[in-house]
NUBA-52399 format. One record per residue: x, y, z of N, C-alpha, C in turn; residue in one letter. Coordinates in steps of 0.1 Angstrom, whole numbers, plus 5000, padded with zeros to 4 digits. Layout:
// NUBA-52399
XYZXYZXYZa/...
***
This chain:
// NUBA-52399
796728914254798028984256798928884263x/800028904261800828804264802528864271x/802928824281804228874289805428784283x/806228804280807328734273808828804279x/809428684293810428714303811328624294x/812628734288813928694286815028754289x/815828694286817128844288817428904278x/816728884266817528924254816829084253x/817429194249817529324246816029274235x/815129394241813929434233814029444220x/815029524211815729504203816029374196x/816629294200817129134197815629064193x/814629084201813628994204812229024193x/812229164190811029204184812029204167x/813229194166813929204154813329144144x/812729174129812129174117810929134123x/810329154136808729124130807629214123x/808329364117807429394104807429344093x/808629214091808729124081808328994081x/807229004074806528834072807028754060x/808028824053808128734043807628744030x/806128774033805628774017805528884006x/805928883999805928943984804929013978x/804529123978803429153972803529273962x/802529303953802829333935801229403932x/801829523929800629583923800429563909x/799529503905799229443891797829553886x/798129513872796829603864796429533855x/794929473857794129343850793129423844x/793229493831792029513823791829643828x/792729733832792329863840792129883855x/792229763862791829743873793229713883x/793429793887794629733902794029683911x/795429563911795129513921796329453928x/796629463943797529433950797529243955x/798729203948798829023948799629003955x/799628883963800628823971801128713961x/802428693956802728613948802828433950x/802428393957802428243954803428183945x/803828153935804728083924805228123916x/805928083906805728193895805028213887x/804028133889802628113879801128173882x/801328203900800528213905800428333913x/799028383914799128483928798028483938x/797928573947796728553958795928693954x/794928763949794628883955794328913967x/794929023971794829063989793829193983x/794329263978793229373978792629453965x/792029503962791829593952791329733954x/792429743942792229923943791230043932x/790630063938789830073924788330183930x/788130293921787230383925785530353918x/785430263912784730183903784030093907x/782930133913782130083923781529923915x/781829903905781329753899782729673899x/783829733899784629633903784729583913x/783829643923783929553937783229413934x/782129443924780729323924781229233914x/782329243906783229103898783929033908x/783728893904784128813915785628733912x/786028803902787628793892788428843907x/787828953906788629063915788529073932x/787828963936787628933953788728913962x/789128933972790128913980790328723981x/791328673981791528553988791628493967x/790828523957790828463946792528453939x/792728313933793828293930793528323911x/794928443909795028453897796228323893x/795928283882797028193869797428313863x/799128323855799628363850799928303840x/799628363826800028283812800428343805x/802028293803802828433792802628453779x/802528593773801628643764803128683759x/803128653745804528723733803528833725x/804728913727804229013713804728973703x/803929003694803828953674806028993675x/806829103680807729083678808628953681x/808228933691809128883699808628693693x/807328713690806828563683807928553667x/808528673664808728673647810528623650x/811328643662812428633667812828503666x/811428363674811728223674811628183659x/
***
């Protein structure tokens, strides 16, 4: 615990610290949700998984801290366009 003597209004001082900054995205990999912290545009962090599927806990795809790659997928339309 820590005492922190300023003059500035309580208010002023605690201002955005429920904001850390980071970005996070609920994704759906093969049926499975899962909550990502985004890293890049290519990349993400899994923070959590959501999931009532007691074997998705024991895939190690889907582990906390595991970094997904993103690689963009065209549909047959959108491939017939270029």
């Amino acid at each position: 615990m820590s005492i922190l003597y300023t003059p500035l209004p309580i208010e002023q001082v605690l201002e955005g610290i429920d904001k850390d900054g980071r970005q996070y995205q609920e994704i759906d990999i093969g049926g499975v949700k899962l909550l990502v912290e985004q890293q890049s545009l290519e990349s993400a962090r899994v923070v959590r998984l959501i999931s009532s599927n007691p074997m998705d806990y024991l895939n190690s795809k889907f582990q906390p801290g595991t970094e997904l790659k993103f690689v963009p997928q065209f549909s047959r339309e959108e491939e017939s366009l270029t």
